[in-house]
PyMOL commands that place a pseudoatom at each C-alpha (Angstrom):
pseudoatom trace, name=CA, resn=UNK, resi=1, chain=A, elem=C, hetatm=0, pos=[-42.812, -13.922, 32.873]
pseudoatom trace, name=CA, resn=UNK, resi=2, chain=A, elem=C, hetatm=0, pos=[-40.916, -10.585, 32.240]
pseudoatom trace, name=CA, resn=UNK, resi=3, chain=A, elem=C, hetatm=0, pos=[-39.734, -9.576, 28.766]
pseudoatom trace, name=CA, resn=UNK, resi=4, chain=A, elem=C, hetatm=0, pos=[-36.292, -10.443, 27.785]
pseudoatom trace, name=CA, resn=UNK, resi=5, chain=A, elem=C, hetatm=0, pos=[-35.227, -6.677, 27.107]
pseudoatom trace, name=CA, resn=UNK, resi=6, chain=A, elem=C, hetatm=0, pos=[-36.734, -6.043, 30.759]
pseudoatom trace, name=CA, resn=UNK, resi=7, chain=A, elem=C, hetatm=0, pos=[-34.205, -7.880, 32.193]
pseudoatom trace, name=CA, resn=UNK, resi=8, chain=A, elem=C, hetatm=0, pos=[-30.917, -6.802, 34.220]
pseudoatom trace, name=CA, resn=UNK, resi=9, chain=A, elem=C, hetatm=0, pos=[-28.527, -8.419, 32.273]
pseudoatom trace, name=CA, resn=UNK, resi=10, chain=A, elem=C, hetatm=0, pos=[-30.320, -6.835, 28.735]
pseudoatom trace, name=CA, resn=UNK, resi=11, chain=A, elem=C, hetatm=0, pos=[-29.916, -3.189, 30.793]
pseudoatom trace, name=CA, resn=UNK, resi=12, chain=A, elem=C, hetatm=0, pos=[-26.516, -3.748, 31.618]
pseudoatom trace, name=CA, resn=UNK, resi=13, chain=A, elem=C, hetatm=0, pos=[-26.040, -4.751, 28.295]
pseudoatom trace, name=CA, resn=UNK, resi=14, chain=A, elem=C, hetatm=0, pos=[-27.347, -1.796, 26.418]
pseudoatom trace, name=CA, resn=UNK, resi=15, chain=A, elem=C, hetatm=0, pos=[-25.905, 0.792, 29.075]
pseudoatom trace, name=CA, resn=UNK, resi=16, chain=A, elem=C, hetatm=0, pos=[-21.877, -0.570, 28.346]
pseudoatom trace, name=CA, resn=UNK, resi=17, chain=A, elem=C, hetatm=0, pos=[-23.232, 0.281, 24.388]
pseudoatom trace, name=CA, resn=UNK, resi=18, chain=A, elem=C, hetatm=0, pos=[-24.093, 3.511, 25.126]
pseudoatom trace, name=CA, resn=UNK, resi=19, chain=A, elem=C, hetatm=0, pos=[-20.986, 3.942, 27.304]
pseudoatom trace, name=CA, resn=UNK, resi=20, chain=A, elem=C, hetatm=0, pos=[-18.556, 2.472, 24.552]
pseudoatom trace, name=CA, resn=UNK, resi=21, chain=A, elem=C, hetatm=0, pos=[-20.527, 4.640, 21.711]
pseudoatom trace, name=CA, resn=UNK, resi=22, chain=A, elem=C, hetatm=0, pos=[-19.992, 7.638, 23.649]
pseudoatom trace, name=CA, resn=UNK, resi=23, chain=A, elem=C, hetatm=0, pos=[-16.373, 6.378, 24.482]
pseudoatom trace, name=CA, resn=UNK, resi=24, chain=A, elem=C, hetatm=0, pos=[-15.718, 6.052, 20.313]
pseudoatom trace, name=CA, resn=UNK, resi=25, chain=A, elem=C, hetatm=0, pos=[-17.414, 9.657, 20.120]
pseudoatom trace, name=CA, resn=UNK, resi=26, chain=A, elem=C, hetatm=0, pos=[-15.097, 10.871, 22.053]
pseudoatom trace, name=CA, resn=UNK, resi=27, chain=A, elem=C, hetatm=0, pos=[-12.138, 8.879, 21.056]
pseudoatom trace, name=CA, resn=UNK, resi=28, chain=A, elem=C, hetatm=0, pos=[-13.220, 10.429, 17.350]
pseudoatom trace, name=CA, resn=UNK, resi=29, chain=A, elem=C, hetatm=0, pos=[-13.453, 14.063, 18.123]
pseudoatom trace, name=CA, resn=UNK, resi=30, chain=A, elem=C, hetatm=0, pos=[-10.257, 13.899, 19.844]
pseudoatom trace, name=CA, resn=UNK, resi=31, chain=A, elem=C, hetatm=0, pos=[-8.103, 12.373, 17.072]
pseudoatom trace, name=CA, resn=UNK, resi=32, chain=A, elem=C, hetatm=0, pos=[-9.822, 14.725, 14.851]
pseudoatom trace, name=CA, resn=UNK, resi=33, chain=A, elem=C, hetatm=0, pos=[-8.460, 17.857, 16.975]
pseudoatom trace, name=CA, resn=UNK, resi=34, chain=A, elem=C, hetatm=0, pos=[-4.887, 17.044, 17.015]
pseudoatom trace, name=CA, resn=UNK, resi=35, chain=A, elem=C, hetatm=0, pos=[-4.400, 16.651, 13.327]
pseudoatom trace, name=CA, resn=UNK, resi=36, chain=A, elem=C, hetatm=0, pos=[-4.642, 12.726, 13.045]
pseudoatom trace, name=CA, resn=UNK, resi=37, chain=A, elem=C, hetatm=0, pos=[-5.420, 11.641, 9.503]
pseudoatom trace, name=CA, resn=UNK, resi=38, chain=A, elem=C, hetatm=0, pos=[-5.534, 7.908, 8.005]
pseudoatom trace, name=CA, resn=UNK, resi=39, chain=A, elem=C, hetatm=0, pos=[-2.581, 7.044, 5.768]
pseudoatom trace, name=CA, resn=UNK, resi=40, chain=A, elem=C, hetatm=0, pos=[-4.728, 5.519, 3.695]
pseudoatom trace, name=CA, resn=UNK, resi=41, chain=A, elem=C, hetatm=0, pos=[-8.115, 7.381, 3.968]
pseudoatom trace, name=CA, resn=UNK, resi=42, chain=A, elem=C, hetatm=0, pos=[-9.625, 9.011, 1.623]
pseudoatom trace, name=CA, resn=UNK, resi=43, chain=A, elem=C, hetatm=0, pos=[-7.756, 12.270, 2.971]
pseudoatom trace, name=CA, resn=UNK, resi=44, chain=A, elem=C, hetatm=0, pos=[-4.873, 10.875, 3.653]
pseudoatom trace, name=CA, resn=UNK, resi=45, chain=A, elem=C, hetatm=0, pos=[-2.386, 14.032, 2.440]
pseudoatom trace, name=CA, resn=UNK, resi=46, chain=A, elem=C, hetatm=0, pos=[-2.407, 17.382, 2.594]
pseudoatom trace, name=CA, resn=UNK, resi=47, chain=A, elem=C, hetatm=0, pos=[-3.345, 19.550, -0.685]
pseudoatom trace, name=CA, resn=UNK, resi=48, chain=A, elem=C, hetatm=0, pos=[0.080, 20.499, -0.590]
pseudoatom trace, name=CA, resn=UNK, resi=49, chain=A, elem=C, hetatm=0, pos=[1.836, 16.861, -0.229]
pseudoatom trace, name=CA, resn=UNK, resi=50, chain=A, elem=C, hetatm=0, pos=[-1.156, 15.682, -3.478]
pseudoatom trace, name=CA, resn=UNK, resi=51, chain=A, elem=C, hetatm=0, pos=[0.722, 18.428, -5.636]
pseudoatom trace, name=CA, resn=UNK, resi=52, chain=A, elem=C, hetatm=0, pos=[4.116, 17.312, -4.485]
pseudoatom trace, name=CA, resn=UNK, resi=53, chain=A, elem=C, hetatm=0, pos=[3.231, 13.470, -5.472]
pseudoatom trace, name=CA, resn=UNK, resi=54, chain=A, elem=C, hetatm=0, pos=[1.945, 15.135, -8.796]
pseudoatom trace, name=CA, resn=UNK, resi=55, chain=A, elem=C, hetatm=0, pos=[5.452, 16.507, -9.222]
pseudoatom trace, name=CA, resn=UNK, resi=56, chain=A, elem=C, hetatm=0, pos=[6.941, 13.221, -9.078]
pseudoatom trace, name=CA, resn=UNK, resi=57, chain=A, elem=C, hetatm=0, pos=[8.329, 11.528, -12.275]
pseudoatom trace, name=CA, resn=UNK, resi=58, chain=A, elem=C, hetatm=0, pos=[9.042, 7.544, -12.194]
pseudoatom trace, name=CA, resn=UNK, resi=59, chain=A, elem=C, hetatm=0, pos=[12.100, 6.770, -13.810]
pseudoatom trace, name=CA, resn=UNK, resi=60, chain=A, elem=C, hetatm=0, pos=[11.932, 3.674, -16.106]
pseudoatom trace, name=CA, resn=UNK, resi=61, chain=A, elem=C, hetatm=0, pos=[12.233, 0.300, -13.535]
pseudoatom trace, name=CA, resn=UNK, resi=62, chain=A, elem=C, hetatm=0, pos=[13.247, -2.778, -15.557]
pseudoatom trace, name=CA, resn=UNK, resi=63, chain=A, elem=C, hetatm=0, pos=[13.467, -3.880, -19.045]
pseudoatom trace, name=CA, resn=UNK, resi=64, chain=A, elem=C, hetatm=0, pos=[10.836, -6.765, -18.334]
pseudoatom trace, name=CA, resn=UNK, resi=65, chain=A, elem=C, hetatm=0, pos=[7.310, -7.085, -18.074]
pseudoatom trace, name=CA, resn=UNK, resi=66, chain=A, elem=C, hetatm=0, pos=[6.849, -6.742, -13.897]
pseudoatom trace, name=CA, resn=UNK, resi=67, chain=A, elem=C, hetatm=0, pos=[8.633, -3.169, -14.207]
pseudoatom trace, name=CA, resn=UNK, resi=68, chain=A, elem=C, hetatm=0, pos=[6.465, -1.653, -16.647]
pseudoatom trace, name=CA, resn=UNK, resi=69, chain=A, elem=C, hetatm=0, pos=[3.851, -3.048, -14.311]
pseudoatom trace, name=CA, resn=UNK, resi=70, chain=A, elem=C, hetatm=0, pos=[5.408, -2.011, -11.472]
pseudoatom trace, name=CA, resn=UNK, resi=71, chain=A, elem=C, hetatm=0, pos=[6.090, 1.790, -13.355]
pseudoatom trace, name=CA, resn=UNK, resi=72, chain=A, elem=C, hetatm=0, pos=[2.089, 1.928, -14.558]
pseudoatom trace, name=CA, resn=UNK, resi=73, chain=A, elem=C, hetatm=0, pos=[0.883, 1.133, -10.991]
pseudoatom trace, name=CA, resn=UNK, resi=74, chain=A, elem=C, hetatm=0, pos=[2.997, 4.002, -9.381]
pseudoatom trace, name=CA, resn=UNK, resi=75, chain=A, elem=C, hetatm=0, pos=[1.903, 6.347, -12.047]
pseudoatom trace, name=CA, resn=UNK, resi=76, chain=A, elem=C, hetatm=0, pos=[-1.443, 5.786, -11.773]
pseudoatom trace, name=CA, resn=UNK, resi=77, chain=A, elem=C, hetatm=0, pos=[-1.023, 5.445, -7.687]
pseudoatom trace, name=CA, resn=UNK, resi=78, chain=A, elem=C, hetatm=0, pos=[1.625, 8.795, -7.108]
pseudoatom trace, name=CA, resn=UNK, resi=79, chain=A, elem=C, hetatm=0, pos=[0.285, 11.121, -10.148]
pseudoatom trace, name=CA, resn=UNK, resi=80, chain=A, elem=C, hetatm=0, pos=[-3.013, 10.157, -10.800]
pseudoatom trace, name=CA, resn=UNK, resi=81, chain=A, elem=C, hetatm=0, pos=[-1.891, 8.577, -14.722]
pseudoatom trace, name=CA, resn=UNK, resi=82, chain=A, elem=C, hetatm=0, pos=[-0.559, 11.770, -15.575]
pseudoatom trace, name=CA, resn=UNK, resi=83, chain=A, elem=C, hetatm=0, pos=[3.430, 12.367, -16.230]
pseudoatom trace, name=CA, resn=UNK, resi=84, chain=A, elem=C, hetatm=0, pos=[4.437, 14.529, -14.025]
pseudoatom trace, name=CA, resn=UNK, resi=85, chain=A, elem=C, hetatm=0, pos=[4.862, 18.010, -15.867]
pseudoatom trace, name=CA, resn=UNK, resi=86, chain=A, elem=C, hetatm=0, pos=[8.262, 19.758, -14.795]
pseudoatom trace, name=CA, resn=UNK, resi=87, chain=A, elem=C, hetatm=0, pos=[9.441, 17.410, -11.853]
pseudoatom trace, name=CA, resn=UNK, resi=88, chain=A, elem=C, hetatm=0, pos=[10.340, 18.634, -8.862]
pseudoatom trace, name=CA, resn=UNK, resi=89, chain=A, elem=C, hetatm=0, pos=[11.677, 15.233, -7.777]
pseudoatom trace, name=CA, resn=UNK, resi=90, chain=A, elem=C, hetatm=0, pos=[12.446, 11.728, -9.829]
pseudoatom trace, name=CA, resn=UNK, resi=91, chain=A, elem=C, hetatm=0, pos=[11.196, 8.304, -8.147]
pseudoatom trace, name=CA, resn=UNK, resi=92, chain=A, elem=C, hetatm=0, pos=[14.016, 5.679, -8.959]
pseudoatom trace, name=CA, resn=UNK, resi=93, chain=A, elem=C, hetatm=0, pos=[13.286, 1.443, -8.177]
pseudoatom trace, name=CA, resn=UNK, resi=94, chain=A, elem=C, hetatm=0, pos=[15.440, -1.581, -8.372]
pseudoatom trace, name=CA, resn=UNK, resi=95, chain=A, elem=C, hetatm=0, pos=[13.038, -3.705, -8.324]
pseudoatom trace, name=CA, resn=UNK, resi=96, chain=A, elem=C, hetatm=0, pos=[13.936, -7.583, -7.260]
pseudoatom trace, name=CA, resn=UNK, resi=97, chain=A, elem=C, hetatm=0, pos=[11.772, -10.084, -7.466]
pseudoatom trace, name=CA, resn=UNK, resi=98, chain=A, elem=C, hetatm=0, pos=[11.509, -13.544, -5.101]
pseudoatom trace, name=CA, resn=UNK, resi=99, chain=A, elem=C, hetatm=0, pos=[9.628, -16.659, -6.222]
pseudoatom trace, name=CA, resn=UNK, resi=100, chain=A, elem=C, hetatm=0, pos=[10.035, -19.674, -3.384]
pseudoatom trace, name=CA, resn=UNK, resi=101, chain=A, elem=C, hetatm=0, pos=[8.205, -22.867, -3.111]
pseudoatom trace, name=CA, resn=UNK, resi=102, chain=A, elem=C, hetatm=0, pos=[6.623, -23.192, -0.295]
pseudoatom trace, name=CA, resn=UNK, resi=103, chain=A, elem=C, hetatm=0, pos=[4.061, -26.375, -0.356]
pseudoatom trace, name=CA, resn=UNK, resi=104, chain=A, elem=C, hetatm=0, pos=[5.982, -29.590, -1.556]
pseudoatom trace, name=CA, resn=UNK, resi=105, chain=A, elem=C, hetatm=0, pos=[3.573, -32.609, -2.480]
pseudoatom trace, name=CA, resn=UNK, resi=106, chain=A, elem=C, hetatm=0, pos=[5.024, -36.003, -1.907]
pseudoatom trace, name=CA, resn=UNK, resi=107, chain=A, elem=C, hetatm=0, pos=[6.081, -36.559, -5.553]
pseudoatom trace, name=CA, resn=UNK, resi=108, chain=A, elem=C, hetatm=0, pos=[7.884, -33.733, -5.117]
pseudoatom trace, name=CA, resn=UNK, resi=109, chain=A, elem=C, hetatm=0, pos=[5.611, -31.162, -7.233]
pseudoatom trace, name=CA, resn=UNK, resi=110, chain=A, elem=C, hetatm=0, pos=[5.364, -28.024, -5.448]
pseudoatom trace, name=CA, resn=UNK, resi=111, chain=A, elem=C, hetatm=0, pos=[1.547, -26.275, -5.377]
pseudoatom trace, name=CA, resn=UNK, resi=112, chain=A, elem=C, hetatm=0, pos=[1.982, -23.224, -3.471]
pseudoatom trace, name=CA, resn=UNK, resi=113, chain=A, elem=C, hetatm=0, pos=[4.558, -20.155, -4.243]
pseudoatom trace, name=CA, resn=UNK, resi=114, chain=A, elem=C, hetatm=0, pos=[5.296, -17.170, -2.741]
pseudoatom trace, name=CA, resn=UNK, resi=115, chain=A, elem=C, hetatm=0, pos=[5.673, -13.993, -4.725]
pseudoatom trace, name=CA, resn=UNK, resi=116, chain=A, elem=C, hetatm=0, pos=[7.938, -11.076, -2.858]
pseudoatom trace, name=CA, resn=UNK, resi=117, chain=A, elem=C, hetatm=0, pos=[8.543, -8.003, -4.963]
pseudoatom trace, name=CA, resn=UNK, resi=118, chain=A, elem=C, hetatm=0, pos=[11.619, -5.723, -2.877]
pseudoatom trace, name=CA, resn=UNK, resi=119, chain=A, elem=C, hetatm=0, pos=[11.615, -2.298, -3.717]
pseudoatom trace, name=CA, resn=UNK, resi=120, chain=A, elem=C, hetatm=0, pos=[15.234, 0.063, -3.019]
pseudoatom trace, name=CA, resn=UNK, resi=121, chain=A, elem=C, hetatm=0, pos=[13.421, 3.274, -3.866]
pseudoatom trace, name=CA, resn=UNK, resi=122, chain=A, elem=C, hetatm=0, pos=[15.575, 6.811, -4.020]
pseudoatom trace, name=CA, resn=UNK, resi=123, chain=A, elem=C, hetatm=0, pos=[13.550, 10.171, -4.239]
pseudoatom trace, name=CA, resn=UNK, resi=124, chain=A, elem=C, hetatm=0, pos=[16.223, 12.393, -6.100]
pseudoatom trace, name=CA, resn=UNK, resi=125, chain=A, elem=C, hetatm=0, pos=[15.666, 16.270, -5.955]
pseudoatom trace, name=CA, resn=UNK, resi=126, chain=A, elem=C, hetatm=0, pos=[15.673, 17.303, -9.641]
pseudoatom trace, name=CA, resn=UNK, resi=127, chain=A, elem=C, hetatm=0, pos=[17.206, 20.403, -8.992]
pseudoatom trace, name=CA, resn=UNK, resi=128, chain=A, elem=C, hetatm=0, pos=[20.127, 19.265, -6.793]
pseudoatom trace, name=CA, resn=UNK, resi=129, chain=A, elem=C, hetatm=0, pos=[20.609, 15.596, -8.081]
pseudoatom trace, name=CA, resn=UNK, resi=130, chain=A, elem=C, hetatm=0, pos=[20.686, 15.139, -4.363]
pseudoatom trace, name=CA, resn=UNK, resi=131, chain=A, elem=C, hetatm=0, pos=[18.761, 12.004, -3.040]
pseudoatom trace, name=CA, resn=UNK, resi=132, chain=A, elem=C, hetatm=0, pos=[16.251, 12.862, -0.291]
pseudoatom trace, name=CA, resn=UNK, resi=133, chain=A, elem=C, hetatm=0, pos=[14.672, 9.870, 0.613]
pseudoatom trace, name=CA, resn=UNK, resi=134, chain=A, elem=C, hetatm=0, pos=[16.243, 6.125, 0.781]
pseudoatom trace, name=CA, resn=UNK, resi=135, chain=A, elem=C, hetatm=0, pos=[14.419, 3.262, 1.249]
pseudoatom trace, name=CA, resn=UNK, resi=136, chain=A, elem=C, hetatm=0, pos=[13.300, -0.232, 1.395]
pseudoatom trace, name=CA, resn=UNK, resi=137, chain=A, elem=C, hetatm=0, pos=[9.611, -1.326, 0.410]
pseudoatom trace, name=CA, resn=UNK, resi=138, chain=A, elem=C, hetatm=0, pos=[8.512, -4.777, 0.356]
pseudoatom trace, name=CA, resn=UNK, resi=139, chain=A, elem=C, hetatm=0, pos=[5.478, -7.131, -0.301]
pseudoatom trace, name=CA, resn=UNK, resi=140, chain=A, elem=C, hetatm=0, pos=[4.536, -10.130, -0.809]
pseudoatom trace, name=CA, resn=UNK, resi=141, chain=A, elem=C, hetatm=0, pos=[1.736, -12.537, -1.877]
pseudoatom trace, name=CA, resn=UNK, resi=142, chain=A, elem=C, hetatm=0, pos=[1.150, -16.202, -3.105]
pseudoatom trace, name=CA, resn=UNK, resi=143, chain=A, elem=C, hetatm=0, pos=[-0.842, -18.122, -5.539]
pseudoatom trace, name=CA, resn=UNK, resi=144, chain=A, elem=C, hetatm=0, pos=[-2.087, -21.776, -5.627]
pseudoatom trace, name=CA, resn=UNK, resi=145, chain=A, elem=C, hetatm=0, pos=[-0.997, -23.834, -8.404]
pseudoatom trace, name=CA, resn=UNK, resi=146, chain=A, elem=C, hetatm=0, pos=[-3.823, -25.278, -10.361]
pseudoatom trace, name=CA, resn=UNK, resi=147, chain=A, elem=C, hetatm=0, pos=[-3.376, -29.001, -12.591]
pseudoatom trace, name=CA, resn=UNK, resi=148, chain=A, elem=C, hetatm=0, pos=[-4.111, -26.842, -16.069]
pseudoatom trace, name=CA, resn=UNK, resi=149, chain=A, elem=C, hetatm=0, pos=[-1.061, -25.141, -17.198]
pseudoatom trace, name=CA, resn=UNK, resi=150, chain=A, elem=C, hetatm=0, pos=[-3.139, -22.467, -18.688]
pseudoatom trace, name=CA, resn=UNK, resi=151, chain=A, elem=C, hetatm=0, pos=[-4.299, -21.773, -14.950]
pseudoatom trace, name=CA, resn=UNK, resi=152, chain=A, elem=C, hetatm=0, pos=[-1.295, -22.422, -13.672]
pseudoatom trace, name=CA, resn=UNK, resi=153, chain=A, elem=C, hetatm=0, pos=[0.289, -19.482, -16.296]
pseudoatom trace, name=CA, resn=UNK, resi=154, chain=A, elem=C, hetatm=0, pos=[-2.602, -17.357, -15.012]
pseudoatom trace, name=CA, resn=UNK, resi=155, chain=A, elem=C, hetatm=0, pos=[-2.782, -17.812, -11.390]
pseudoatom trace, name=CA, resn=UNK, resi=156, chain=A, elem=C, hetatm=0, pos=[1.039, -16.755, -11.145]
pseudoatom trace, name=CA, resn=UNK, resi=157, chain=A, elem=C, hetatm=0, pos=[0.821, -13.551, -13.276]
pseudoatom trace, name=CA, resn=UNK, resi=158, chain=A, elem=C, hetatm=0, pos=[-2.513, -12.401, -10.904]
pseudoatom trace, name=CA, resn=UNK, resi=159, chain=A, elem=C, hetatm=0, pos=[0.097, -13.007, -8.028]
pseudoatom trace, name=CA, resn=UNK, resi=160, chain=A, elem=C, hetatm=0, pos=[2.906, -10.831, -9.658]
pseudoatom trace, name=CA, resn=UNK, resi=161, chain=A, elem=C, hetatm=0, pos=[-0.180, -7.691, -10.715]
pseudoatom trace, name=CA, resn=UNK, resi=162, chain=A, elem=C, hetatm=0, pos=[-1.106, -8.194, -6.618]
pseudoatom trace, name=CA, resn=UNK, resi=163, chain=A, elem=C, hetatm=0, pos=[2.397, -7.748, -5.585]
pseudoatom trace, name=CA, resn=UNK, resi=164, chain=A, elem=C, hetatm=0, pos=[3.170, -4.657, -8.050]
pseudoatom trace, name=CA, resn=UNK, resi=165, chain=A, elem=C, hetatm=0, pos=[-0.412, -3.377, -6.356]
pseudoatom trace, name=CA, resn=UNK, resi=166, chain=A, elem=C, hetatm=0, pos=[0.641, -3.587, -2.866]
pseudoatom trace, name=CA, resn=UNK, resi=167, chain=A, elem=C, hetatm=0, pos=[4.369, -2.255, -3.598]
pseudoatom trace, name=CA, resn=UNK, resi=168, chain=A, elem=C, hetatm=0, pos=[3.278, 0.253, -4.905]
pseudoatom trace, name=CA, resn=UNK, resi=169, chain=A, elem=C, hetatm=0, pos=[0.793, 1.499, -2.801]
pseudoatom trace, name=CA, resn=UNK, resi=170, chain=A, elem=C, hetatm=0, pos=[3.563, 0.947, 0.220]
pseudoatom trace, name=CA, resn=UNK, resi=171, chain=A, elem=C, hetatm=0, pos=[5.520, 3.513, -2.217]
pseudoatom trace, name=CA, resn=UNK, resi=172, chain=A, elem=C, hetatm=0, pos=[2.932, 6.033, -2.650]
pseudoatom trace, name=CA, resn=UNK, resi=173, chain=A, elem=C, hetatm=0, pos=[2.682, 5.395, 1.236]
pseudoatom trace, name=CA, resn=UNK, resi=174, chain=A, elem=C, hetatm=0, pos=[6.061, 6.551, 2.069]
pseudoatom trace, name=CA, resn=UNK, resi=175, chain=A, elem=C, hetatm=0, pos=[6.569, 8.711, -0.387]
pseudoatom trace, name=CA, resn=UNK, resi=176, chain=A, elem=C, hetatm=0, pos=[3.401, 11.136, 0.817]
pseudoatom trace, name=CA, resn=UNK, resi=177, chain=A, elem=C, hetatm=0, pos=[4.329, 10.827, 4.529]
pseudoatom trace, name=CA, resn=UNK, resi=178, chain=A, elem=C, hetatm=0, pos=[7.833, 11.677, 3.517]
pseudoatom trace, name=CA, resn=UNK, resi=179, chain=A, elem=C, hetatm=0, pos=[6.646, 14.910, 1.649]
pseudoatom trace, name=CA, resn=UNK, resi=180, chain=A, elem=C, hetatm=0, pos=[4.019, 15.468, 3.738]
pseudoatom trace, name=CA, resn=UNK, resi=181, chain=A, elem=C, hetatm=0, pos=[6.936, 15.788, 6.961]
pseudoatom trace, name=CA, resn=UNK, resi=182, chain=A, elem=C, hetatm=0, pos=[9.272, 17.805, 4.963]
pseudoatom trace, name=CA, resn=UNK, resi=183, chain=A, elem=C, hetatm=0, pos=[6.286, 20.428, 4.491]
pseudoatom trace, name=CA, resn=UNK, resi=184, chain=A, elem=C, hetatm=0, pos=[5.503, 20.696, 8.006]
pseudoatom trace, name=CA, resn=UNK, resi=185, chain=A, elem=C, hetatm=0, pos=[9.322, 20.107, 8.940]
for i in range(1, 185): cmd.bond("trace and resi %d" % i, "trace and resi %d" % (i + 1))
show_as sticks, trace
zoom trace
């Protein structure tokens, strides 16, 4: 009885692996030759756009708890945790917050929220006051809510740290493609 590697169907298999391998090779050194880079590799900017995020200054957010969360993640996302040391631009957020129930029990206790943190974010030119950039950034997650109150307390306040994550990573996002198109624009 012949091997199992020796057989047609084993060939055929390994030959379409070496033909999609190659295909990915190719696929690679292509993107690499026009300029393509991953938003959110680990090069993901230019040199250039890296100093411009380090030359942006967050403006204060809310008077509550979720903005100074929301403020601390962008610093540490846009400028590395450093104030930005004479701004060339100023980051401003009104930040709203959604809370919905979205799984009702039938005694009418509700066990599942959604979290959605909206961001209206203006990039303001320091030297002109004029605003550059306007937009929207949005995310959302959810969170489970437990019998113990304690967990209950907890589970929601790991949702609202996930949603000021992911908004402001979508931020930092837009913010670097935004200066990264105005330097090559």
């Amino acid at each position: 009885m012949p091997s199992p590697a020796a057989t047609p169907a084993a060939v055929g298999s390994r030959s379409l692996r070496r033909i999609l391998l190659a295909g990915a090779a190719a696929l690679g050194v292509g993107l690499s030759g026009c300029g393509f880079q991953p938003m959110y590799g680990v090069r993901s900017t230019s040199e250039q756009a890296e100093a411009l995020l380090g030359s942006v200054a967050i403006a204060p957010i809310r008077d509550d708890r979720t903005g100074q969360i929301l403020r601390n993640d962008l610093i540490d996302k846009i400028s590395g945790g450093r104030s930005a040391q004479n701004p060339r631009y100023r980051l401003d957020v009104d930040l709203e917050t959604l809370e919905l129930g979205g799984l009702i029990e039938t005694d009418a206790s509700i066990t599942r929220y959604t979290v959605t943190f909206r961001g209206k974010l203006r990039l303001v030119d320091v030297a002109s006051g004029q605003v550059v950039m306007n937009e929207l950034a949005r995310a959302t997650t959810a969170y489970s809510v437990p019998a113990s109150e304690y967990a209950a307390i907890t589970a929601q306040q790991d949702a609202y740290r996930r949603a000021s994550d992911q908004l402001a990573n979508e931020i930092r996002a837009r913010i670097a493609s935004f200066l990264e198109t105005r330097r090559n624009g």
